[in-house]
C-alpha positions in Angstrom: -29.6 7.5 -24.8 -32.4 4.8 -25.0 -32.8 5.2 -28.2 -29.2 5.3 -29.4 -29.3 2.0 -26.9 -32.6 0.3 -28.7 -34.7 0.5 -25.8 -37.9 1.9 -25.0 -37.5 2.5 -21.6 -34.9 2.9 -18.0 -36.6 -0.5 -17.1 -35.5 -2.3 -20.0 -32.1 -0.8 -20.1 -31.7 -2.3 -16.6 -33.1 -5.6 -17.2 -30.3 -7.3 -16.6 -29.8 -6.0 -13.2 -31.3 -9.0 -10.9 -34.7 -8.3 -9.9 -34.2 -8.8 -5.8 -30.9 -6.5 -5.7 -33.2 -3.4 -7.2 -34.7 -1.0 -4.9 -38.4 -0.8 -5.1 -39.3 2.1 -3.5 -37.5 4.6 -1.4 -37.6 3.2 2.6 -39.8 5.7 4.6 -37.7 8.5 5.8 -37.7 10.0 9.3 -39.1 13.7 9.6 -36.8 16.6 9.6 -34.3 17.7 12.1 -32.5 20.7 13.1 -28.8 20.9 12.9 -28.6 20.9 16.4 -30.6 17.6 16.5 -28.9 16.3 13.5 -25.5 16.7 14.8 -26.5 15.3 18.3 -28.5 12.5 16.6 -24.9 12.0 14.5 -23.0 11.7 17.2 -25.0 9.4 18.9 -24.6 7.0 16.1 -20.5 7.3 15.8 -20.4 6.7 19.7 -21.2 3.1 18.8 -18.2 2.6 16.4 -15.6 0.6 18.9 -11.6 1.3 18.4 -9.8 -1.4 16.4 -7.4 -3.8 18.1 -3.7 -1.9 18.5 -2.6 -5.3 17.7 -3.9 -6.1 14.3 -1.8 -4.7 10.9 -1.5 -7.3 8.1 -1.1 -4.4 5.7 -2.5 -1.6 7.1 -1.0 0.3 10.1 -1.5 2.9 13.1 1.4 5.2 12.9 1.5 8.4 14.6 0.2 11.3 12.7 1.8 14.7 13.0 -0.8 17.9 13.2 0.7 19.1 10.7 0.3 16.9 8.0 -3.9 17.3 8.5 -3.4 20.7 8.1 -1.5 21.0 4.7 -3.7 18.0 2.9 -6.8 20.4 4.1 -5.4 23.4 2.2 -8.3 23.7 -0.2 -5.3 24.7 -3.0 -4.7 20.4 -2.4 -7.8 18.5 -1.6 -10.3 20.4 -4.3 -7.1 19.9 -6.9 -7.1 16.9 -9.3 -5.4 16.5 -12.4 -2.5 18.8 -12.9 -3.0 18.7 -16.9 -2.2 23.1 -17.3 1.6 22.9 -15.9 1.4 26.9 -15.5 -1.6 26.9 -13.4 -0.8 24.0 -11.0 2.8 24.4 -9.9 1.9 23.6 -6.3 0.8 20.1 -7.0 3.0 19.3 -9.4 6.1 20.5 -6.9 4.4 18.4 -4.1 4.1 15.1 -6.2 7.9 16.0 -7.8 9.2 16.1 -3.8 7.2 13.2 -3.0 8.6 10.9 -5.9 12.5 12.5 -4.4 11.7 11.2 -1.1 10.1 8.2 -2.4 13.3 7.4 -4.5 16.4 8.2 -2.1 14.0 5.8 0.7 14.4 3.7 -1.8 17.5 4.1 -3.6 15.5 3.6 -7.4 15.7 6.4 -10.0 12.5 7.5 -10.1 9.2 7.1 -8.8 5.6 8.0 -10.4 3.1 9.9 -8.8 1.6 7.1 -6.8 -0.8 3.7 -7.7 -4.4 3.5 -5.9 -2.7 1.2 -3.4 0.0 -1.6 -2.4 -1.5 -4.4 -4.1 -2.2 -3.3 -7.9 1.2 -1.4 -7.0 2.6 -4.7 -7.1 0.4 -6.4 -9.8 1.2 -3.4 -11.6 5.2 -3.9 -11.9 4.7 -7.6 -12.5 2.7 -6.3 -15.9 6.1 -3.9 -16.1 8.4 -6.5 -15.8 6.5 -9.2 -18.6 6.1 -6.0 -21.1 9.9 -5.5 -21.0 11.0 -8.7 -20.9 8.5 -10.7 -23.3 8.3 -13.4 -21.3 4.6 -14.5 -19.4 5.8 -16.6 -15.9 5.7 -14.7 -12.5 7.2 -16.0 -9.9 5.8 -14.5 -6.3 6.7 -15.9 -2.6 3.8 -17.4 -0.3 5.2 -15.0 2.1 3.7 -11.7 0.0 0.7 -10.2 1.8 -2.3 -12.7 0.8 -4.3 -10.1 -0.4 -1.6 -8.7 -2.9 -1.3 -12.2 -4.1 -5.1 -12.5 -4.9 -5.0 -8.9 -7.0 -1.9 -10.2 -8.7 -3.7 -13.2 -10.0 -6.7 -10.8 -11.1 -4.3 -9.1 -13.4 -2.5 -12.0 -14.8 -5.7 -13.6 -15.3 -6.5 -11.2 -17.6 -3.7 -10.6 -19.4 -2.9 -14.7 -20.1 0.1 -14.3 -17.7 0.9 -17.2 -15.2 1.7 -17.0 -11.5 3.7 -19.3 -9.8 4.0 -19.5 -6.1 7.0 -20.0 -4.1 6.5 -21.9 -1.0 8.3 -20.8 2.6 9.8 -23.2 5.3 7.6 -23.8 7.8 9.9 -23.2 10.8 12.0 -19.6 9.3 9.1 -18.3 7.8 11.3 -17.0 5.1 10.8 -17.5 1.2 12.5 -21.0 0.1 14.9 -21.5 -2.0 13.9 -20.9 -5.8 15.3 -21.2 -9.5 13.8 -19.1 -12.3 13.2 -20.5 -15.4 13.8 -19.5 -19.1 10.2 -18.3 -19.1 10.1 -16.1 -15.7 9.6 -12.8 -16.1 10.0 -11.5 -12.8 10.2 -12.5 -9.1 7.9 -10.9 -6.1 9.1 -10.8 -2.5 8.1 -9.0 0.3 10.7 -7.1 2.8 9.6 -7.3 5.9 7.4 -10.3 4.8 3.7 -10.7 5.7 4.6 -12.4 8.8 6.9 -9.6 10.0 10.2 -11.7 9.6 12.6 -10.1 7.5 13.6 -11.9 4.6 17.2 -13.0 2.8 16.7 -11.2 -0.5 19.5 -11.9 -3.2 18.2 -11.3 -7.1 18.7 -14.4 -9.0 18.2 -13.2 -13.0 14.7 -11.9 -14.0 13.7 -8.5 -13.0 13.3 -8.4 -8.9 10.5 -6.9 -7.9 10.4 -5.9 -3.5 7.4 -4.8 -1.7 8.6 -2.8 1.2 7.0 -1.4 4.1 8.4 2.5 4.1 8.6 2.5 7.6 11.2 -0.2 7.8 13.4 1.6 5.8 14.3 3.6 8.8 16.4 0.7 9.6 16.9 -2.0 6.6 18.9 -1.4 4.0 17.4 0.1 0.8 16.3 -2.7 -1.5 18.8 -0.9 -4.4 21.3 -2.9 -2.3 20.2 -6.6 -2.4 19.2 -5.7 -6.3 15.7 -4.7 -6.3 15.0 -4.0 -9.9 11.1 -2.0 -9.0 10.3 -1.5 -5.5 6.4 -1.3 -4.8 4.6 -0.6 -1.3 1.6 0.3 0.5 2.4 4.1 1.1 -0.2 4.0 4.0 1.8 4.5 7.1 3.8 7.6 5.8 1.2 10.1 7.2 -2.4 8.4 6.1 -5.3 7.5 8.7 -6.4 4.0 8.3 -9.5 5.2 8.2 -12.2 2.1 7.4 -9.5 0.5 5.0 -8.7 3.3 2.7 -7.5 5.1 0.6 -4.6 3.7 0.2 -1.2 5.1 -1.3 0.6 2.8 -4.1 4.6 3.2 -3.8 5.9 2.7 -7.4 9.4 3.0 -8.1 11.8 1.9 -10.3 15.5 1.7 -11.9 16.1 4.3 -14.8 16.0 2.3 -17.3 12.4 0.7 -17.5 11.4 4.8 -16.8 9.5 4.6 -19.8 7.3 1.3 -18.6 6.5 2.9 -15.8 2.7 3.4 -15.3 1.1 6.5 -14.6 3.0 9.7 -14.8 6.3 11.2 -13.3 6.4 15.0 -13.0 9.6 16.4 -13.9 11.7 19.6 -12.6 12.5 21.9 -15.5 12.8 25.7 -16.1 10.5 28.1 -17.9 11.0 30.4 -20.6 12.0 32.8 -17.9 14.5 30.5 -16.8 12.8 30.0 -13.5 12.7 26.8 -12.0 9.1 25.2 -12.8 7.7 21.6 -12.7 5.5 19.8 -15.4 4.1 16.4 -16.2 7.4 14.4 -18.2 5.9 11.2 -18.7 2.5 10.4 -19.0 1.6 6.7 -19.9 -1.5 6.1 -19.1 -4.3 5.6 -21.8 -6.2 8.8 -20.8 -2.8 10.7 -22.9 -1.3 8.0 -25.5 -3.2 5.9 -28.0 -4.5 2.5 -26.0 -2.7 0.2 -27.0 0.6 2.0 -26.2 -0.4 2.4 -22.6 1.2 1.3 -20.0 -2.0 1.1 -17.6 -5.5 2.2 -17.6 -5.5 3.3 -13.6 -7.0 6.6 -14.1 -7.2 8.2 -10.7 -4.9 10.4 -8.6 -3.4 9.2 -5.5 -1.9 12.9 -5.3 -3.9 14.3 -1.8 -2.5 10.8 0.2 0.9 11.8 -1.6 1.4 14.8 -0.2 0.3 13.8 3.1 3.3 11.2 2.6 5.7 14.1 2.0 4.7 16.0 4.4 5.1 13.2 6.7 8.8 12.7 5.2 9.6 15.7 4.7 8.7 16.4 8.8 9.9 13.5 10.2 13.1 13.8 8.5 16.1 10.3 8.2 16.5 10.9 11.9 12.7 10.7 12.9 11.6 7.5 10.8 14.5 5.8 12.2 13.6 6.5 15.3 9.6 5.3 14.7 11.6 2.3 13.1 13.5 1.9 15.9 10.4 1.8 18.1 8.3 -0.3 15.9 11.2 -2.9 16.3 11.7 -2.7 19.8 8.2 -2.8 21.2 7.3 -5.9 19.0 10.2 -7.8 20.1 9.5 -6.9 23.9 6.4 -8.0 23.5 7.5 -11.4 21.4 9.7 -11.9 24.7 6.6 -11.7 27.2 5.1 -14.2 25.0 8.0 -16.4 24.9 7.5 -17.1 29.0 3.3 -17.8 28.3 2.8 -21.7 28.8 -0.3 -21.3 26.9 0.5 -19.7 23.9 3.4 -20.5 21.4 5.3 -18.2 18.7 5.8 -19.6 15.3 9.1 -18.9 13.5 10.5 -18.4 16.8 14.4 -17.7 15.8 13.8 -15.7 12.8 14.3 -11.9 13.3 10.9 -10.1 12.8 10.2 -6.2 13.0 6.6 -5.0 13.9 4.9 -7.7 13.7 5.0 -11.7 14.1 3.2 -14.8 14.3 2.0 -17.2 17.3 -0.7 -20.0 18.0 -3.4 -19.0 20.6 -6.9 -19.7 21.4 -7.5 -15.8 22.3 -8.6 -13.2 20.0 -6.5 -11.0 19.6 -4.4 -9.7 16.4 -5.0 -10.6 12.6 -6.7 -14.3 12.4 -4.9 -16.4 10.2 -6.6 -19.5 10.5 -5.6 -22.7 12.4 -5.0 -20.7 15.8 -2.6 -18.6 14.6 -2.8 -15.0 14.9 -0.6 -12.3 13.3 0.4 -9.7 16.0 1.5 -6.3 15.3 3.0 -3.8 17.6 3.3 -0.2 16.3 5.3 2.8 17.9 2.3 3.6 19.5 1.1 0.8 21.5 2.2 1.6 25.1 4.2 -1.0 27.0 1.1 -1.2 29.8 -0.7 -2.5 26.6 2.4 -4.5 25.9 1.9 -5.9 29.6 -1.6 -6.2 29.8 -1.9 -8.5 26.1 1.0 -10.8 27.6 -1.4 -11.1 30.7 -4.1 -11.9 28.7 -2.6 -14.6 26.8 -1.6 -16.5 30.3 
């Protein structure tokens, strides 16, 4: 390799690498333990981890997890898996990502879904590539009320690719996206249902391609974005049965009308039959540059989400319409008990006051608590299972 590089040794090949960031020598290591000691000595050192805040979200969330979902994504038949490229020797996977693109698409109401994105936000930068690829045109449009962090990959991309993004500001005292005209140039337009500040948003498609990044656990209650028009719907598949963990992995919700199936990056497994006539399942698009020349690709993401998939089918698939309404429901209630408390607490004040929110919402405070937003405000989410004595306690707090 050094040679093929020109160089006559590793040192040289490395120069590059900034002299203070390389590791001289190894740190002196402790001498050897026993397992017993090890473990003990392990233990010790996770004990001094402290439990996140119930009460921050911003993206990611703390959802109830049922048992059973840990125990099918640690079948070693799932978790050792990885590429289903031999259709006849991976069935199991490929049936598991084909039920989880199904769910995926009637939460949704969009035709079909891929096998998932890493996460939420190159989910979303993602379709915004879709949408300028299909409709030639190199002006994104994307409301100041999509998660920040989203925002910031989205503007990576575009960078990139000589695309431009255009914010849309929000009213100050809704919360909610303001009113907005595409122009001639606009490719597509980015909202977020519920927004980053939990209120839910007035989403009506106005010409270019629409593109809605949803929380999946709202749809237990809002309408399917298929209704107000959503052309692609994109999300952070997190909640649906996936720890938070220490930010990751994530789970990229991708999903789309039938007709930009093709543009669609990644790949879709398909439901077919084999030579036998049985029912069988195999890999029906693949886009990605790993399968088609380059330069005919629709993205170079070459992962697989597929493990944090199933755990999101299995999640589905458990929970059932009636179950994630009913964590919907809770989600809903909880946060606008709390947002009530609040409402009688002299010392601290809720933003966007009268604009309906669902798990989460916005106030100005000189405690710690919640997401920081800067300015005093603090983002404060309330999940299904934060318990109303937490509820209590927080709205004592704030006093």
């Amino acid at each position: 390799m050094l040679s093929v590089a020109g160089k006559l040794s590793a040192e040289e090949l490395f120069s590059d690498v900034p002299g203070k960031v390389k590791l001289k020598k190894l740190p002196s290591l402790p001498p050897p333990l026993s397992e017993p000691e090890l473990l003990e000595e392990l233990k010790a050192a996770s004990e001094k981890n402290r439990l996140a805040s119930p009460f921050i979200g911003g993206g990611s969330y703390n959802h109830f997890i049922p048992s059973v979902v840990k125990h099918l994504v640690s079948r070693s038949e799932f978790y050792t898996a990885y590429t289903p490229y031999q259709a006849e020797a991976s069935q199991g996977v490929l049936q598991a990502i084909f039920e989880y693109q199904t769910m995926i698409c009637e939460l949704t109401g969009m035709d079909v879904a891929n096998s998932s994105m890493y996460d939420g936000a190159t989910a979303m930068a993602e379709a915004a590539m879709l949408a300028c690829r299909h409709s030639r045109k190199d002006e994104i449009l994307v409301s100041s009320t999509v998660n920040p962090e989203y925002r910031k990959v989205l503007k990576t991309y575009a960078e990139g690719a000589d695309l431009k993004v255009v914010e849309i500001p929000f009213d100050k005292k809704t919360g909610l996206t303001a009113d907005y005209s595409a122009s001639d140039k606009t490719a597509c337009v980015i909202m977020q249902q519920p927004n980053f500040f939990g209120c839910i948003e007035k989403i009506e498609k106005k010409g270019p391609t629409l593109i809605v990044s949803i929380d999946p656990i709202s749809l237990g209650i809002l309408k399917a974005p298929v209704n107000y028009g959503a052309d692609i719907v994109v999300g952070e598949g997190q909640p649906l049965g996936n720890p938070r963990s220490f930010g990751g992995p994530g789970l990229g919700i991708f999903a789309a009308k039938k007709e930009l199936a093709r543009l669609v990056p990644g790949r879709i497994v398909g439901q077919t039959t084999d030579a036998d006539g049985k029912r069988a399942f195999c890999l029906t698009l693949q886009t990605r540059e790993q399968h088609i020349r380059r330069e005919r690709a629709t993205s170079n993401i070459c992962t697989n989400e597929a493990l944090a998939a199933l755990a999101a089918a299995v999640y589905l698939s458990i929970m059932g319409k009636r179950g994630l309404r009913k964590v919907a429901e809770l989600c809903l209630q909880k946060a606008n008990y709390l947002k009530n408390k609040i409402r009688d607490v002299p010392s601290c004040s809720l933003i966007f006051l009268d604009t309906p929110c669902f798990k989460e919402f916005v106030i100005k405070t000189d405690k710690k608590v919640g997401l920081d937003l800067g300015n005093g405000l603090r983002l404060i989410c309330v999940t299904e299972l934060v318990e109303k004595k937490q509820l209590d306690a927080l709205a004592k707090e704030l006093t």
